[in-house]
N, CA, C and O atoms as CSV, one atom per row, in Angstrom:
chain,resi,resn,atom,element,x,y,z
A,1,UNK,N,N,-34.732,-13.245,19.739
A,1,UNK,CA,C,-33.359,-12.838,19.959
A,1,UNK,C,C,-33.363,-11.371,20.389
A,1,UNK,O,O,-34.005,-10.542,19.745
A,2,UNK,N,N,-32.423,-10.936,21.826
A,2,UNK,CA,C,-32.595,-9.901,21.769
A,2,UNK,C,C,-31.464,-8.782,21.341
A,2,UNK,O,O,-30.328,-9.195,21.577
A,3,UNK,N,N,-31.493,-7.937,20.974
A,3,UNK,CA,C,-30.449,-6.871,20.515
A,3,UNK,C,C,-29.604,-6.309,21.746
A,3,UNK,O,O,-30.394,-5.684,22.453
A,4,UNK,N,N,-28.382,-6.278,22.264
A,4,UNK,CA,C,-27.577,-5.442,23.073
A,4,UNK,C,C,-28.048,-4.169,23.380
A,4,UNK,O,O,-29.162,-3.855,22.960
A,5,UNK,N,N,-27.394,-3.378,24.041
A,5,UNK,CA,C,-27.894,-1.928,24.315
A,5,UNK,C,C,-26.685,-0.896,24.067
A,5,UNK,O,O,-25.465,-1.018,23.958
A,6,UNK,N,N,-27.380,-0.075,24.038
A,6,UNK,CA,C,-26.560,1.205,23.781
A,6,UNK,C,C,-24.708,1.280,24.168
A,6,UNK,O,O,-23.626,1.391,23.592
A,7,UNK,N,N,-25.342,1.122,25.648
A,7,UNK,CA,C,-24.221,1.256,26.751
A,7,UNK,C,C,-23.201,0.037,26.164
A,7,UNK,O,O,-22.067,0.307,25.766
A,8,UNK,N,N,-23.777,-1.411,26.159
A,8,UNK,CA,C,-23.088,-2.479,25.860
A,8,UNK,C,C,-22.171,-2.259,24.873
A,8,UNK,O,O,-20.996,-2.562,25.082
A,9,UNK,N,N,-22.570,-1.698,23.647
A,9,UNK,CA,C,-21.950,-1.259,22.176
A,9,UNK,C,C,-20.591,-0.155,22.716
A,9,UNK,O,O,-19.463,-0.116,22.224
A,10,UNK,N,N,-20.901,0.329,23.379
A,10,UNK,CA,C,-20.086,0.964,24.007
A,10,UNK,C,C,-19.157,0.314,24.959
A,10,UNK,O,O,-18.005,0.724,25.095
A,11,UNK,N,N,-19.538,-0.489,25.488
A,11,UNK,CA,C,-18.304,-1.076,26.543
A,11,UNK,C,C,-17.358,-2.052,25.238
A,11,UNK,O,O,-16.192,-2.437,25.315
A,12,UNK,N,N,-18.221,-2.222,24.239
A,12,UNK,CA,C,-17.110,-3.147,23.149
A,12,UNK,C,C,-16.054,-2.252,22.437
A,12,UNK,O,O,-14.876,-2.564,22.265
A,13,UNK,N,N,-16.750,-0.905,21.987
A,13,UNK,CA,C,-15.736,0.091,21.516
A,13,UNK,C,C,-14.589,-0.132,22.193
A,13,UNK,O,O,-13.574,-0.723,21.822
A,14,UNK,N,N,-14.953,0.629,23.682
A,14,UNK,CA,C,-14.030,0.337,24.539
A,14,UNK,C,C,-13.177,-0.418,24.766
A,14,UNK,O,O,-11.989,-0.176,24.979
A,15,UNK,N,N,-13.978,-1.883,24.724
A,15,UNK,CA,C,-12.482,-2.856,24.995
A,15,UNK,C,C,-11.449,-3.118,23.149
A,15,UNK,O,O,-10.355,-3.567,22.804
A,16,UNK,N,N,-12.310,-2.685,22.673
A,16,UNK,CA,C,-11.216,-2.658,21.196
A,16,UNK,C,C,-10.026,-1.596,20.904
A,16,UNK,O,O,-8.950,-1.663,20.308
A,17,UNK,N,N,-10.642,-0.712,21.519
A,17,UNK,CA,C,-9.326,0.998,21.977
A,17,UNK,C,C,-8.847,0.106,22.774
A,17,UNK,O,O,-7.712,-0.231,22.438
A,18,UNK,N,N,-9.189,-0.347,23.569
A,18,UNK,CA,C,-8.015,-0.816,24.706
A,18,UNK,C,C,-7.557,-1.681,24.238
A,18,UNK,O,O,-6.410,-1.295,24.011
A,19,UNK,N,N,-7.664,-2.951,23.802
A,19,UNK,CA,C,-6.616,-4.220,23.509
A,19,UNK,C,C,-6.694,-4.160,21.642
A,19,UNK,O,O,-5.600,-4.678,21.417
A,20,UNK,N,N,-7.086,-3.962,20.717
A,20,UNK,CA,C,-6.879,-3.731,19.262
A,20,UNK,C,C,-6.106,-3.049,18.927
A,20,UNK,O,O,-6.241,-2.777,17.734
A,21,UNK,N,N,-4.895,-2.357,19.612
A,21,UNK,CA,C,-4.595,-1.502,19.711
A,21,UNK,C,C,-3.340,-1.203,18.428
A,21,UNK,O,O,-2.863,-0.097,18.172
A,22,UNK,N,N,-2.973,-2.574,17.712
A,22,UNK,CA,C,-1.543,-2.389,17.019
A,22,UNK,C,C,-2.184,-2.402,15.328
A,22,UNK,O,O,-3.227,-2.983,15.029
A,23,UNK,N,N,-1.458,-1.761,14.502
A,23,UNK,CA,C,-2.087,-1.557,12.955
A,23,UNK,C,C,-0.879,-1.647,12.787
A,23,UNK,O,O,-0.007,-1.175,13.518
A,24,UNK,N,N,-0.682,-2.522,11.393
A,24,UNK,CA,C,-0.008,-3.426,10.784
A,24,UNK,C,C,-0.308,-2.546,9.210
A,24,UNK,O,O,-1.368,-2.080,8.794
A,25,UNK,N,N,1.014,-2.545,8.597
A,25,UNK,CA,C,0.683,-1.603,7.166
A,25,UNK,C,C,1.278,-2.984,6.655
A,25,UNK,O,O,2.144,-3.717,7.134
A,26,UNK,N,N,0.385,-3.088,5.335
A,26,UNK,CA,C,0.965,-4.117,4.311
A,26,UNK,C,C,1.033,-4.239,2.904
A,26,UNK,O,O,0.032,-3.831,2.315
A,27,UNK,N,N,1.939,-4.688,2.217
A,27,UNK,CA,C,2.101,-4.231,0.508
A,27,UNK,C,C,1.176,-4.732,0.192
A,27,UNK,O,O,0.455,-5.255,1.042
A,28,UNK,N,N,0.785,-4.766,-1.420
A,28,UNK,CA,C,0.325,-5.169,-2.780
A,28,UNK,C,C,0.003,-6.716,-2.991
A,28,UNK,O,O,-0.903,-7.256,-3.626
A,29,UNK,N,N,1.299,-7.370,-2.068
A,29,UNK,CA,C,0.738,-8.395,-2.227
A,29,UNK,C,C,0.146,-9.472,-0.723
A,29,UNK,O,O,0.009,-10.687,-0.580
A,30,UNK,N,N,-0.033,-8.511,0.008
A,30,UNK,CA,C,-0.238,-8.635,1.442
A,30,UNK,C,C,0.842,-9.025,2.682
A,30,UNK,O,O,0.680,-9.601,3.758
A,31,UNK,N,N,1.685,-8.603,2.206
A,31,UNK,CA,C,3.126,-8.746,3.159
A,31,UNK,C,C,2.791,-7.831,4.281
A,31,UNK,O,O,2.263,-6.723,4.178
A,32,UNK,N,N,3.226,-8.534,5.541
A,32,UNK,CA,C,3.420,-7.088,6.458
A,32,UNK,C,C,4.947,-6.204,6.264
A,32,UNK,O,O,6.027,-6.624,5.848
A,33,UNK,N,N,4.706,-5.358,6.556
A,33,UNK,CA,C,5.511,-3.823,6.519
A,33,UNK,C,C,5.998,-3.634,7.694
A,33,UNK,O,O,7.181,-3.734,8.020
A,34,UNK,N,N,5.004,-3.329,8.422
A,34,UNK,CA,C,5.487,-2.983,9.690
A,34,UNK,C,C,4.165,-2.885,10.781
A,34,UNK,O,O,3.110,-2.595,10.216
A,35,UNK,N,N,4.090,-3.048,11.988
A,35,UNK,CA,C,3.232,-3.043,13.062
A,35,UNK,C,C,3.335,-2.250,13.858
A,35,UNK,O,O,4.260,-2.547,14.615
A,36,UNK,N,N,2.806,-1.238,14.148
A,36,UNK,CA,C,2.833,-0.086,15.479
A,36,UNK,C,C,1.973,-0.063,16.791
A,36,UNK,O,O,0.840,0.250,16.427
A,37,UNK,N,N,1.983,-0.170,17.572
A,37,UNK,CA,C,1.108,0.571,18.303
A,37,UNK,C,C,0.950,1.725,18.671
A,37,UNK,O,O,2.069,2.196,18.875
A,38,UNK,N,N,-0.394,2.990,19.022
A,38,UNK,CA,C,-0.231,4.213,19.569
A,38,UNK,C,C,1.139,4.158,20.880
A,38,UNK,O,O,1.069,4.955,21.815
A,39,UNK,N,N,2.070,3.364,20.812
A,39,UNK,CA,C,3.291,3.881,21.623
A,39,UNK,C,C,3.858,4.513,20.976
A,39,UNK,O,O,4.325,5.635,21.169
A,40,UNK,N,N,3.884,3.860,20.119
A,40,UNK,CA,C,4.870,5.275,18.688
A,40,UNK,C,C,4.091,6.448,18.589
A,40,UNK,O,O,2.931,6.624,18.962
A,41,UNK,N,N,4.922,7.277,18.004
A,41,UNK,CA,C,4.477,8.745,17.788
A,41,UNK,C,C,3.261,8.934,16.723
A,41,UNK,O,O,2.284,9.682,16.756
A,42,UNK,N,N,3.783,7.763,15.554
A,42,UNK,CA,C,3.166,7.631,14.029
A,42,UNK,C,C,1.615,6.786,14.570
A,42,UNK,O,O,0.923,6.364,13.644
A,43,UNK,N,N,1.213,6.604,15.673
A,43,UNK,CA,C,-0.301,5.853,15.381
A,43,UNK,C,C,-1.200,7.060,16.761
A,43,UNK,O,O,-0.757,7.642,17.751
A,44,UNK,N,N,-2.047,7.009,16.377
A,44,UNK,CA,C,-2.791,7.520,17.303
A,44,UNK,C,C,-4.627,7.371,17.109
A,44,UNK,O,O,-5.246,7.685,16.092
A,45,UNK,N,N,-5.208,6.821,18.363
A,45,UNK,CA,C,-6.896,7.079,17.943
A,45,UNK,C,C,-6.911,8.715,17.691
A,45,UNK,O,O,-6.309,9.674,18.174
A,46,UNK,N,N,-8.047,8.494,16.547
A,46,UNK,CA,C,-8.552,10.308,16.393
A,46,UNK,C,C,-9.704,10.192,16.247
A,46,UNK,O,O,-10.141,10.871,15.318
A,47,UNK,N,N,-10.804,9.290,17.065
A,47,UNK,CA,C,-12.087,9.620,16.559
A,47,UNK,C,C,-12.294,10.181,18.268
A,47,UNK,O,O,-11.332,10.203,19.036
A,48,UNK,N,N,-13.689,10.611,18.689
A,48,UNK,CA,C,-13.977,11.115,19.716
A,48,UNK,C,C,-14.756,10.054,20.138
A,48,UNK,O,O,-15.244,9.080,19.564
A,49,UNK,N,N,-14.764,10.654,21.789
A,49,UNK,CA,C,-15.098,9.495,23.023
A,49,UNK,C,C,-16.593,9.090,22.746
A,49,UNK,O,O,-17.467,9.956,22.688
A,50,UNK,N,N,-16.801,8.075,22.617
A,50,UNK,CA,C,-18.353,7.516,22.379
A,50,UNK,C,C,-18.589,7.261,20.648
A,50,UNK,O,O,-19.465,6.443,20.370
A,51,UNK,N,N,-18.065,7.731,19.823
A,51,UNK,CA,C,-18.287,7.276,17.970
A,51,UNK,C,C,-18.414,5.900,18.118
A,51,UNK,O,O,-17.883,5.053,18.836
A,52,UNK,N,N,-19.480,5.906,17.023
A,52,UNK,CA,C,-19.761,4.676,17.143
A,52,UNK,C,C,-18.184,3.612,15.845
A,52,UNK,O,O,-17.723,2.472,15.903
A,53,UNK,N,N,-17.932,4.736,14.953
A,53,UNK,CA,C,-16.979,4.796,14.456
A,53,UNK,C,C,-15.065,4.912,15.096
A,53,UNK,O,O,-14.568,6.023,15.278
A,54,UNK,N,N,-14.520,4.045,15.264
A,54,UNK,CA,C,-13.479,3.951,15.749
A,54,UNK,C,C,-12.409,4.376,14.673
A,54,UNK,O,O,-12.554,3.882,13.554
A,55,UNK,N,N,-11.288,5.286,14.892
A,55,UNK,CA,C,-10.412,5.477,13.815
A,55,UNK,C,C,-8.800,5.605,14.476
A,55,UNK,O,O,-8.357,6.482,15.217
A,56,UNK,N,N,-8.081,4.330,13.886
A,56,UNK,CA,C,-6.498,4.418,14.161
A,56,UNK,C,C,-5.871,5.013,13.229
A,56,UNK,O,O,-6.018,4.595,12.080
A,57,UNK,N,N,-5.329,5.725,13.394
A,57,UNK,CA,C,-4.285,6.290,12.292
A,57,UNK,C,C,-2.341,6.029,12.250
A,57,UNK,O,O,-1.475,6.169,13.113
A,58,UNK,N,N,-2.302,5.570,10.697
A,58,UNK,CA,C,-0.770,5.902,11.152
A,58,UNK,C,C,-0.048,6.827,10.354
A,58,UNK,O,O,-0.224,6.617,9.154
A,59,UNK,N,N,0.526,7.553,10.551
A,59,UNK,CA,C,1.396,8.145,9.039
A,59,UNK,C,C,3.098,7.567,9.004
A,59,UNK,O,O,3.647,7.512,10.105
A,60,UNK,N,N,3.637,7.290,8.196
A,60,UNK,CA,C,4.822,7.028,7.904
A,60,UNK,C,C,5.163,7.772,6.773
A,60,UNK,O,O,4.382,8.241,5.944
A,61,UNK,N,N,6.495,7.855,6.794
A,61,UNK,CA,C,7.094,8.943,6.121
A,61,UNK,C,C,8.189,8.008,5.447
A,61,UNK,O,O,8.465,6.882,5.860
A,62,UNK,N,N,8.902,8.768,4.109
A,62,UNK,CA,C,10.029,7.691,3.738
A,62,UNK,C,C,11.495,8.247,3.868
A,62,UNK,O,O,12.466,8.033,3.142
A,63,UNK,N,N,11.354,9.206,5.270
A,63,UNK,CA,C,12.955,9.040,6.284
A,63,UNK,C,C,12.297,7.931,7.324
A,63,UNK,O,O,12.897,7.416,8.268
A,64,UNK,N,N,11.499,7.786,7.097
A,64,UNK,CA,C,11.594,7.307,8.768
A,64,UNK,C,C,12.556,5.779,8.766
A,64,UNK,O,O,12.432,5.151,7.715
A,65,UNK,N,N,13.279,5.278,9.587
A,65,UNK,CA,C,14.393,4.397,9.653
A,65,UNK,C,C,13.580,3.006,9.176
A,65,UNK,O,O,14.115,2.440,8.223
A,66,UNK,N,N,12.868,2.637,9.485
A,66,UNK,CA,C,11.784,1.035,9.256
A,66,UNK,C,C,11.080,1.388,7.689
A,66,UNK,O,O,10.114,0.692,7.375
A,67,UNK,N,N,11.341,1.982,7.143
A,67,UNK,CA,C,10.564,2.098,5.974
A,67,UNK,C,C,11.971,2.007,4.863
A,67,UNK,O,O,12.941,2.762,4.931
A,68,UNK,N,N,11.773,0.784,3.758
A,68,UNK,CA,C,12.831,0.694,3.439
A,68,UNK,C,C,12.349,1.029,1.825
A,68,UNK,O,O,11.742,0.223,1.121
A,69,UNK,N,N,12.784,2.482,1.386
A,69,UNK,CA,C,12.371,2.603,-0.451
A,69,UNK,C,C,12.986,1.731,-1.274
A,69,UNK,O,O,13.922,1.002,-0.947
A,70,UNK,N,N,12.161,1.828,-3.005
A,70,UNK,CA,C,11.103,2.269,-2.576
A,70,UNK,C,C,9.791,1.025,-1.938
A,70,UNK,O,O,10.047,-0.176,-1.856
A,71,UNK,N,N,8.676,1.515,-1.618
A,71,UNK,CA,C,7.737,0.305,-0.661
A,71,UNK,C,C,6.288,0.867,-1.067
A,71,UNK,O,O,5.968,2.053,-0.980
A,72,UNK,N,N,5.635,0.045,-1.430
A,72,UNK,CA,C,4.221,0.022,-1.676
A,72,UNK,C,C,3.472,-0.586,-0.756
A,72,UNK,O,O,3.476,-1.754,-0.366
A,73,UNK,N,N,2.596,0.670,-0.343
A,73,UNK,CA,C,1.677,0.010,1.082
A,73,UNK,C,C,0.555,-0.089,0.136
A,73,UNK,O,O,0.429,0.626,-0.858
A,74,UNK,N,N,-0.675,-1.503,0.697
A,74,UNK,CA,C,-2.021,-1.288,0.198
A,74,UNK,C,C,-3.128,-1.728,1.095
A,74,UNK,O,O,-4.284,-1.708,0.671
A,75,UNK,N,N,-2.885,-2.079,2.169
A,75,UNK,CA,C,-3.498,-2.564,3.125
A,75,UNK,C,C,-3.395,-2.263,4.206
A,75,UNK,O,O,-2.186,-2.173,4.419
A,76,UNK,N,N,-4.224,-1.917,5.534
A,76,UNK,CA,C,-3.814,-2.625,6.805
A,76,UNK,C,C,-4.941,-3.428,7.782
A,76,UNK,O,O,-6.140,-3.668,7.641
A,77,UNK,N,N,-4.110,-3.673,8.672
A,77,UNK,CA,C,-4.765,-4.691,9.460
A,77,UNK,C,C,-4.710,-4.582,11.133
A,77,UNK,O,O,-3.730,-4.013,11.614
A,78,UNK,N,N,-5.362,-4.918,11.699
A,78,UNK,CA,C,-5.198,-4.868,13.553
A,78,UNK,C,C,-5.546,-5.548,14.182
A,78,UNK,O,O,-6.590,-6.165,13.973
A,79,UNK,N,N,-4.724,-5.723,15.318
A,79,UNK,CA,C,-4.141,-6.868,15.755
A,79,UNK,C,C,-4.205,-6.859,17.271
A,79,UNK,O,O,-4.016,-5.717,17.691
A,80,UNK,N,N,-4.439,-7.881,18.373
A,80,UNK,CA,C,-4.338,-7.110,19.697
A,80,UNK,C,C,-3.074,-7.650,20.049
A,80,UNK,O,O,-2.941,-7.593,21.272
A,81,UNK,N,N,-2.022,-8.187,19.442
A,81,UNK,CA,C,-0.635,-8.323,19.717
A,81,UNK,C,C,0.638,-7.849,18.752
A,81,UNK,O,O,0.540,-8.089,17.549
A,82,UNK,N,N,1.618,-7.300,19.166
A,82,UNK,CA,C,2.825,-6.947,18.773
A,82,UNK,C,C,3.530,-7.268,17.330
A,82,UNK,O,O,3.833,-6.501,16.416
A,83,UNK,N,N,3.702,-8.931,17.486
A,83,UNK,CA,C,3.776,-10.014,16.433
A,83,UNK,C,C,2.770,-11.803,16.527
A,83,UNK,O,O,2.559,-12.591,17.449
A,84,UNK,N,N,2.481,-11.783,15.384
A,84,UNK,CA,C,2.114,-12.843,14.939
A,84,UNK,C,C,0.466,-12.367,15.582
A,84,UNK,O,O,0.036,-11.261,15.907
A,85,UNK,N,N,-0.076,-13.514,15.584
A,85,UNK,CA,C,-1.779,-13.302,15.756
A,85,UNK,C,C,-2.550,-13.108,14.921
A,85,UNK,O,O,-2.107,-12.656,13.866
A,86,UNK,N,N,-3.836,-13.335,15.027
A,86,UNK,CA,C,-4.701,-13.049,13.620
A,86,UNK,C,C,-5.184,-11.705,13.459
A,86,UNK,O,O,-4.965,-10.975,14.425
A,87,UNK,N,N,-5.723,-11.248,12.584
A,87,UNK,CA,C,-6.235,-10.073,12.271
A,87,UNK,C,C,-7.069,-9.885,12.557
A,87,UNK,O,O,-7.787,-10.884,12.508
A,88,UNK,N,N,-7.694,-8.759,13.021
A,88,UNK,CA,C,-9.528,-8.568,13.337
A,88,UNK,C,C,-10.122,-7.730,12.496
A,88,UNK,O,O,-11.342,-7.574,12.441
A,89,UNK,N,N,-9.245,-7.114,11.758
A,89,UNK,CA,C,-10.011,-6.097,11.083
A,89,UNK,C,C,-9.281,-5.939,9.447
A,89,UNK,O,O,-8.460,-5.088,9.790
A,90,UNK,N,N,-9.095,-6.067,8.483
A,90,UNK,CA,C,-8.574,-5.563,7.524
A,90,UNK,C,C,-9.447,-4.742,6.556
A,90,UNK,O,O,-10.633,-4.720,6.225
A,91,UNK,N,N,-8.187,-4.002,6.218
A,91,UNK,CA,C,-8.552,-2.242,5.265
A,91,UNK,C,C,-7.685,-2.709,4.126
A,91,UNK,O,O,-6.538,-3.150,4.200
A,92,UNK,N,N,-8.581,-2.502,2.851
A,92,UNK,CA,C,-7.973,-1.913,1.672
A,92,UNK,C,C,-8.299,-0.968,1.429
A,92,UNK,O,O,-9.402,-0.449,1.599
A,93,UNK,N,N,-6.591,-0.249,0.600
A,93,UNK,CA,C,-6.881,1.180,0.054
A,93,UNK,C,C,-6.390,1.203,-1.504
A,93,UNK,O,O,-6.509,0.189,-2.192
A,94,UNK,N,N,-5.936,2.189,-1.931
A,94,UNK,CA,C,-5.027,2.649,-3.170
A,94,UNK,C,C,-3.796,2.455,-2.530
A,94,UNK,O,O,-3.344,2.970,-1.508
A,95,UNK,N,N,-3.307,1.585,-3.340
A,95,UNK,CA,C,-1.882,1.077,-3.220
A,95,UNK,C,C,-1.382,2.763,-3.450
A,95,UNK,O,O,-1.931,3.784,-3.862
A,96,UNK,N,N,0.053,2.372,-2.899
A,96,UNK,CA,C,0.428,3.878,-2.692
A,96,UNK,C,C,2.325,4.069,-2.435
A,96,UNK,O,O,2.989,3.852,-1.422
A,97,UNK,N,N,2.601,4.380,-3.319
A,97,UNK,CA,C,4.678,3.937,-3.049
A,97,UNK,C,C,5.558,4.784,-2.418
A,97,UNK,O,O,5.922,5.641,-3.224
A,98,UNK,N,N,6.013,4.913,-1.441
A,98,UNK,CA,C,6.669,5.763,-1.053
A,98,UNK,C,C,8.078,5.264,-1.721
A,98,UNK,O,O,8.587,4.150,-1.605
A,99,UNK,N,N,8.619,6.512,-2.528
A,99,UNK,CA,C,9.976,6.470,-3.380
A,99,UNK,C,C,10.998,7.245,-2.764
A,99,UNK,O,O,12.168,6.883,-2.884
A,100,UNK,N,N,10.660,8.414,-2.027
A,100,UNK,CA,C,11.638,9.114,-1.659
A,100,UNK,C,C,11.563,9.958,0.009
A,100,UNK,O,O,10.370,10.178,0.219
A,101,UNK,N,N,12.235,10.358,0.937
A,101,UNK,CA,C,12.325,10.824,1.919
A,101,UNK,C,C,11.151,11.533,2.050
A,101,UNK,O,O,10.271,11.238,2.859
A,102,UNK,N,N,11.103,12.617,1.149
A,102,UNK,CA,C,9.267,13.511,1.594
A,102,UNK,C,C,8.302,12.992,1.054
A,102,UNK,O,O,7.360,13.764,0.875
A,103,UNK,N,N,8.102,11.474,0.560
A,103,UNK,CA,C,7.044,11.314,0.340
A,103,UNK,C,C,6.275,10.610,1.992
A,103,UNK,O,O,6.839,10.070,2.944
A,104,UNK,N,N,4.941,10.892,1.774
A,104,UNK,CA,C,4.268,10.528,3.048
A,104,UNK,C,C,2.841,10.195,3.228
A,104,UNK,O,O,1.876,10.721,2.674
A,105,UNK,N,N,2.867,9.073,4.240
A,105,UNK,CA,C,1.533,8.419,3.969
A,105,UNK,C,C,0.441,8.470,4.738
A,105,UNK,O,O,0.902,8.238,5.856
A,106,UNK,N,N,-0.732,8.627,4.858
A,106,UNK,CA,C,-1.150,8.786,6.179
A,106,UNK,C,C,-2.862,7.747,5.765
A,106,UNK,O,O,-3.774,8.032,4.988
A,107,UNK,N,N,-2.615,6.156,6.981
A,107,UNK,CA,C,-3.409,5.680,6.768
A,107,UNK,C,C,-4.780,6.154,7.725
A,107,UNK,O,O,-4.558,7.254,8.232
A,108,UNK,N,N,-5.944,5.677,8.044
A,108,UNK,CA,C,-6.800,5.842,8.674
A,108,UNK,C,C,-7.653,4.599,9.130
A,108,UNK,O,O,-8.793,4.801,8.711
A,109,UNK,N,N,-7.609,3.659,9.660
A,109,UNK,CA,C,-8.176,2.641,9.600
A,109,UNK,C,C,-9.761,2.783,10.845
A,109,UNK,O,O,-9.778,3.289,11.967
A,110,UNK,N,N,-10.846,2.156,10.111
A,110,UNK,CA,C,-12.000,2.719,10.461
A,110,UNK,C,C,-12.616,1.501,11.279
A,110,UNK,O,O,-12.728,0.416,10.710
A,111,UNK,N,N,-13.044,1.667,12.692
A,111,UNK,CA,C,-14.119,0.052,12.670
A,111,UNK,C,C,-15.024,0.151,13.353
A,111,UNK,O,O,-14.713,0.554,14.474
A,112,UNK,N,N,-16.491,-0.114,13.149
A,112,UNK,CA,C,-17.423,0.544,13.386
A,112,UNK,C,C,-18.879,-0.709,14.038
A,112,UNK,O,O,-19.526,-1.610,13.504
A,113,UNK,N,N,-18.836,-0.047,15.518
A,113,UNK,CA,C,-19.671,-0.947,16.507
A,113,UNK,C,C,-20.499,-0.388,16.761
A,113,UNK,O,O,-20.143,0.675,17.271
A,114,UNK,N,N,-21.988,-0.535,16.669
A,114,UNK,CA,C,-22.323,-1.785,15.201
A,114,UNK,C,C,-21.853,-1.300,13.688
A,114,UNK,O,O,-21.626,-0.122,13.413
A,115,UNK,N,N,-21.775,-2.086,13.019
A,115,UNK,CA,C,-21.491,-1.984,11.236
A,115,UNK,C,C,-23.304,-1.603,10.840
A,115,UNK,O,O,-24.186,-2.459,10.902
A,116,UNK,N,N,-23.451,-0.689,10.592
A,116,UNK,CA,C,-24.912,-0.149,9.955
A,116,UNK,C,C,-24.866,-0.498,8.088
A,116,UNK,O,O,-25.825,-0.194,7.380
């Protein structure tokens, strides 16, 4: 069997920034919350070009209008569509409650080609 190459691992990053693109926050008991894509302000990649480590981030805040207190996030998940579809990736964290307007969350979801 032979192993892929460098470059290859890299063209997969790639196509996962490009179409993986939506993270899904979800409660305690695995409900979805809400789904973003980097179109919104709140998600953005922050890892650098070539990591073998991929990182989406979202932060939500509890003004923001879609966040309804109080709400316990403990999960997320990503998705290469909007609504419905399966998951490709799921993250658990420390459950975490947003109760009031300045409280604020900031997830990081990690996925890593190859998994070492």
């Amino acid at each position: 069997m032979a192993e892929i190459t460098t470059s290859a691992y890299q063209a997969i990053r790639d196509y996962i920034q490009q179409n993986w693109k939506y993270i899904e926050l979800r409660d305690d008991a695995n409900n979805p919350i809400l789904r973003l894509s980097p179109a919104d302000s709140r998600v953005s990649w922050i890892h650098n070009a070539g990591d073998q480590v991929l990182k989406l981030q979202i932060v939500v805040k509890g003004s923001d209008a879609d966040i309804t207190k109080p709400q316990t996030f403990a999960s997320s998940a990503i998705y290469d569509v909007a609504t419905g579809g399966n998951a490709y990736s799921i993250e658990s964290f420390t459950p975490f409650t947003i109760e009031s307007d300045q409280d604020e969350l900031t997830v990081i979801h990690e996925i890593q080609v190859p998994q070492v």
